[in-house]
N, C-alpha and C positions, 0 to 999 in steps of 0.2 A: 504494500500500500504506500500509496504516494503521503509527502506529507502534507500536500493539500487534501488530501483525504481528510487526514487527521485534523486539520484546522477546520472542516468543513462539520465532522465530527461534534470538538469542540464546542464551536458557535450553536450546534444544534442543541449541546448540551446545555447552553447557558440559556437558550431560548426558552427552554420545557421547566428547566429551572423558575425564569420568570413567570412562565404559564401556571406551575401550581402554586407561586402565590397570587396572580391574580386569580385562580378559581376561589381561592381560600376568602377573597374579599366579594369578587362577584353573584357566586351563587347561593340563594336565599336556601334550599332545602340542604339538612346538614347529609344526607346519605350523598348526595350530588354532589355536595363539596369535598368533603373526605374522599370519593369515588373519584377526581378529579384529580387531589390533590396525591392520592396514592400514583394513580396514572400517569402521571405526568411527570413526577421524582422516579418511578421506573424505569419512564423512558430515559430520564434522564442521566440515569447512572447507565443504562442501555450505552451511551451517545458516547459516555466519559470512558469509560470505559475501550471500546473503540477507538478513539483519540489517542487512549494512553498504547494503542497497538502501533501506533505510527509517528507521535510524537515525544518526547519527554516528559516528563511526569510536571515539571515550573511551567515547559509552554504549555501542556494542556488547562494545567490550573488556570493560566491567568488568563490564556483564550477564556477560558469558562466562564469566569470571574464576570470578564469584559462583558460578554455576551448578555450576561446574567444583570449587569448593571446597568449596560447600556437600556435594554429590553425593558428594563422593570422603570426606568425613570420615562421614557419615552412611552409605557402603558401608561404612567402615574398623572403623565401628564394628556394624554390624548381620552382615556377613559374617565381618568377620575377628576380630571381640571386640578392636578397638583399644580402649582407654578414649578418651572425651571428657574433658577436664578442662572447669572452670569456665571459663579461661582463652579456650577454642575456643567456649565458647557467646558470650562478650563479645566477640571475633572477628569469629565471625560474624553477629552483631547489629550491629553498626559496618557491616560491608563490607554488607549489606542497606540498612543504613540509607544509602549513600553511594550504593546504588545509585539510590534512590529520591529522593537527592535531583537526581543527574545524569536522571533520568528530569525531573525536573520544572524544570529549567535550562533559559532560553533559548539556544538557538544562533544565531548573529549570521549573517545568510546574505551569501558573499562576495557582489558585486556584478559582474554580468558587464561582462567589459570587450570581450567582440567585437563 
């Protein structure tokens, strides 16, 4: 697997992530929410897990992280009329930017000793 896979992976994961806390806010019956909210952390570990097949264990995290941040403030604010301050876009510009640069880090590969 390519490690655009893995980043693609990632992002998926931090997505679903988002997803089940907005089900957790969204839906009014509690069996539909917990039923969401289990679904969606499943897939989510599904996604991470995956990711971790083809990238590093810090880039997938922080792919995830991002994904997960970006996701949930851009819900917060399009769903729930949260404001963005200025403060959240420099934010999130830094944590994109940190991601991109671990995307583009060498990783030292241990050396087998069997």
């Amino acid at each position: 697997m390519a490690n655009g896979g893995g980043y693609v992976w990632a992002l998926a994961a931090g997505f679903n992530a988002a997803l089940a806390a907005i089900s957790a806010k969204f839906f009014a019956t509690l069996l539909l929410k917990y039923g969401m909210v289990i679904a969606f952390n499943v897939t989510m570990w599904g996604c991470y897990v995956n990711s971790l097949k083809a990238l590093s264990s810090l880039q997938a995290t922080v792919t995830n992280f991002a994904a997960n941040f970006i996701s949930s403030g851009l819900a917060g604010y399009f769903l729930f009329e949260e404001p963005l301050p200025s403060k959240w876009f420099a934010g999130a510009s830094l944590i994109i930017l940190g991601v991109f640069v671990l995307s583009k880090s060498s990783i030292e590969e241990k050396p087998n000793t069997d």
